[in-house]
N, C-alpha and C positions, 0 to 999 in steps of 0.2 A: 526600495531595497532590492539587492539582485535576487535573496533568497526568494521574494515575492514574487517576483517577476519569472522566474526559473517556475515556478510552481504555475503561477496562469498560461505558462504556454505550455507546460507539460499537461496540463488541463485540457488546451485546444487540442492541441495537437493529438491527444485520445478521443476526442467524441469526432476529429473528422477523418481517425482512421478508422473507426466502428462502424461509421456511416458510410465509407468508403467499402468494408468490408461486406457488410451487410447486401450493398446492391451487386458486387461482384458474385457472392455465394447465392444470393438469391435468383441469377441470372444459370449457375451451373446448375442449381437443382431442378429449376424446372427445364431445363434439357436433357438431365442424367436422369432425376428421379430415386437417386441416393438417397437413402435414410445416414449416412456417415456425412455426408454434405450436407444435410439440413440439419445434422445434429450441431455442425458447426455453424451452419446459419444463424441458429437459432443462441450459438453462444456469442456470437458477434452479436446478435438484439441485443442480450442479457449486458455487454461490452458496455454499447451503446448508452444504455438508461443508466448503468451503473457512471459512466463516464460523465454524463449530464447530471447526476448526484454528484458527483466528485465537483464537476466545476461548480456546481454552487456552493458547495461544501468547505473548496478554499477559498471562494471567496469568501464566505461567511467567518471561515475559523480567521483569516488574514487581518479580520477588521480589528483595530488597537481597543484597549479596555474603553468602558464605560463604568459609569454609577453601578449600573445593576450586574454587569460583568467586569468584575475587579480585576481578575486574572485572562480577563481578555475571553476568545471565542472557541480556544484550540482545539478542545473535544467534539467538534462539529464534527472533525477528520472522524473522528473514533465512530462516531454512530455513522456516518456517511460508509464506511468500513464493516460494518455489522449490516449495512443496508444490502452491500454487496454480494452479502454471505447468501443472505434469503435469496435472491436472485439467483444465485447461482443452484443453490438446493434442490428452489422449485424446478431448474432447467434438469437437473440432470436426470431427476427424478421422472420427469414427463420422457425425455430421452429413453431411459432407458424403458419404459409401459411400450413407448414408440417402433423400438429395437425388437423386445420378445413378439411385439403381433405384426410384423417386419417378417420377423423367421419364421413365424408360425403362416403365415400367409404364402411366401415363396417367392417375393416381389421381384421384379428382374430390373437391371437398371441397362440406361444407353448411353449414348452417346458420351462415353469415358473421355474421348478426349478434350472436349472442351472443360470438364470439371479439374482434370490435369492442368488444364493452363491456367485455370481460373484459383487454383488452388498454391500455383508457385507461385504468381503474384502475389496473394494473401501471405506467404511466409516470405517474403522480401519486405513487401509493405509492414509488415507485424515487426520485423528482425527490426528494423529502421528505428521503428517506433520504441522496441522496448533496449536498444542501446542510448534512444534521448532521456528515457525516464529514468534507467540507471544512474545516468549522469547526475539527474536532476538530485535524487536519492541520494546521492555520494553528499551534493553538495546544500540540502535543505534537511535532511531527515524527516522528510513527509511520510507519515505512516499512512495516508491518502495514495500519493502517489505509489507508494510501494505495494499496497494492497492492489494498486489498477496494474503495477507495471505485473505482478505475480499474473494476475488473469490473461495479460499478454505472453507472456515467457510460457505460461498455460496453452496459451490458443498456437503458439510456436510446433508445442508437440501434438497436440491436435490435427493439427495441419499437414503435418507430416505422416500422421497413422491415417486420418482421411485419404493421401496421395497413395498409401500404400493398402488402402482399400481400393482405390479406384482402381490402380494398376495390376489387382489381383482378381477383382471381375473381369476386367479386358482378356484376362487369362484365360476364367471361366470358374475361378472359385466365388462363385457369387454369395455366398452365406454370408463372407468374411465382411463385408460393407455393415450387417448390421453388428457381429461382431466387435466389430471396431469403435461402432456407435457406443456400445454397451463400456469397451474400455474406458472413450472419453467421459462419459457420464461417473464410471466411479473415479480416475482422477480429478476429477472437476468437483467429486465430495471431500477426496483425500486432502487436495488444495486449501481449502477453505481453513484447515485447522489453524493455523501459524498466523490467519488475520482474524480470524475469532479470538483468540490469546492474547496475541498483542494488541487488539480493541480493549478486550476486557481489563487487560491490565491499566491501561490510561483511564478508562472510565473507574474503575476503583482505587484510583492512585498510586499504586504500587511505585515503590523506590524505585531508584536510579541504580541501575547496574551494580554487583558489587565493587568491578575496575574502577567504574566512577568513581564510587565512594573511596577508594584508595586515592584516588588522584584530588581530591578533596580535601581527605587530612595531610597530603602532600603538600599543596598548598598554601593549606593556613599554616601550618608547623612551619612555615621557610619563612614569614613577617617575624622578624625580629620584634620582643616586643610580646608576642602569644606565648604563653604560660598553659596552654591548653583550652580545649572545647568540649561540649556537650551538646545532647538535646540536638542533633546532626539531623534534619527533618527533609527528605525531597520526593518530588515528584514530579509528573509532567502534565501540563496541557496543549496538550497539542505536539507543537515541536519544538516548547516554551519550558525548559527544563526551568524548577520551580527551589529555590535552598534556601534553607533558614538553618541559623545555629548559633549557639548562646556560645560568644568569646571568653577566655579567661584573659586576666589581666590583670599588672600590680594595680592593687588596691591605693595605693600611694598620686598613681601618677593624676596630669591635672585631668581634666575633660577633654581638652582640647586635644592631648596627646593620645585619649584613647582614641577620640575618634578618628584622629590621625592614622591608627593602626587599623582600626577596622574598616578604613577607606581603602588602606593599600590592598585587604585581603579580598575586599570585593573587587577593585579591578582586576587583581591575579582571577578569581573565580568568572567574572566578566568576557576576559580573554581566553579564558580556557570553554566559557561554555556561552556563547554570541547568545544574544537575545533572552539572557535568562533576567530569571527572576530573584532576587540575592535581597535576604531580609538579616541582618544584623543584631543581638542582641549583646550589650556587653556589660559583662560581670566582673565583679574585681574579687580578687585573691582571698 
């Protein structure tokens, strides 16, 4: 399927930009000696392992149901997403211990301008990367991928406050390097909320949007034939939106006919929601 396949290369294509990243920053810091450059360094590691969680993570959520997984694998994303969170925590947290004995020490850094060049590359290479994940996002709804592309779109302004530390030591404001550090470590905590939330909501099942749900009774109400519905049940796994609902229906008509109706309303929900899940119950009048 393409939504599959969209998702395994948005998957490559992040652990060999982290690994990419990783050896370029790791090459600026030890010629600068930046604690703002190693703070980024060190978020490209965090990139890295999270990314390598991610690809195995779609592959795993990707695999079709089994016996023991009825509804398939798709909460892998969700914990795979909550993995990322830790990772990030512990990073920002060591960053910023890293940062205060940084200042308190008086550390001086050099040779600015290779970490300059080292650091435009990183925000073209990053920019590249999280305009393919967007895509991917528009067209999968991977709460995976959108959790990785956020740490990207993340490391974007990172990248950009690291350059504007370098280029403020070359000045002679030397402080502002750990400063800087200290900034990306608290949006690196700020970050994290919005893929905490929307993990936890998938792993606790929470409904389907309320728009959804409008576009649901939209739906059925337009099969001629529906007398009404109840008992309206959804959720998600993964990126597997999941509906159940008890149809009304003349009590009169034969069997054949109803299932006739409750066929047209699942492909109408089918078409409107690819890959779902659509369980039927019908009730007569």
């Amino acid at each position: 399927m393409q939504r599959e396949r969209l998702m395994r290369w948005a998957s490559l294509a992040s652990v060999a930009t982290a690994f990419s990243l990783i050896l370029a920053k790791l090459v600026a810091w030890l010629f600068t000696g930046s604690v703002s450059v190693l703070a980024s360094l060190v978020d490209s590691m965090l990139d890295a392992m999270a990314s390598l969680v991610n690809l195995l993570a779609v592959r795993y959520s990707l695999k079709p149901a089994d016996e023991d997984h009825q509804f398939g694998h798709g909460k892998a994303e969700s914990l795979a997403a909550l993995v990322q969170t830790a990772f990030i925590c512990g990073s920002a947290i060591f960053l910023i211990f890293h940062a205060i004995d940084d200042l308190r020490s008086r550390s001086e850094i050099g040779n600015e301008q290779v970490g300059v060049w080292v650091i435009l590359f990183s925000i073209a290479l990053t920019a590249a990367l999280v305009l393919f994940q967007g895509y991917v996002v528009r067209h999968t709804g991977s709460v995976t991928i959108k959790a990785d592309a956020l740490h990207y779109r993340m490391d974007l302004l990172t990248n950009a406050s690291v350059l504007a530390a370098l280029v403020l030591s070359w000045l002679g404001y030397k402080s502002m390097d750990a400063w800087v550090a200290i900034g990306i470590a608290l949006y690196m905590l700020y970050g994290v909320r919005e893929i905490v939330m929307e993990s936890f909501d998938l792993l606790m099942d929470r409904q389907l949007p309320p728009e959804q749900l409008e576009e649901i009774e939209t739906l059925v109400m337009s099969v001629g034939g529906v007398q009404g519905f109840h008992e309206l049940r959804t959720r998600r796994s993964g990126t597997m939106p999941i509906i159940q609902l008890d149809l009304e229906m003349d009590g009169s008509m034969t069997l054949e006919e109803a299932h006739d109706i409750a066929e047209r309303v699942m492909i109408l929900i089918k078409k409107r929601f690819p890959g779902a899940d659509v369980t039927i119950h019908q009730d007569p009048v």
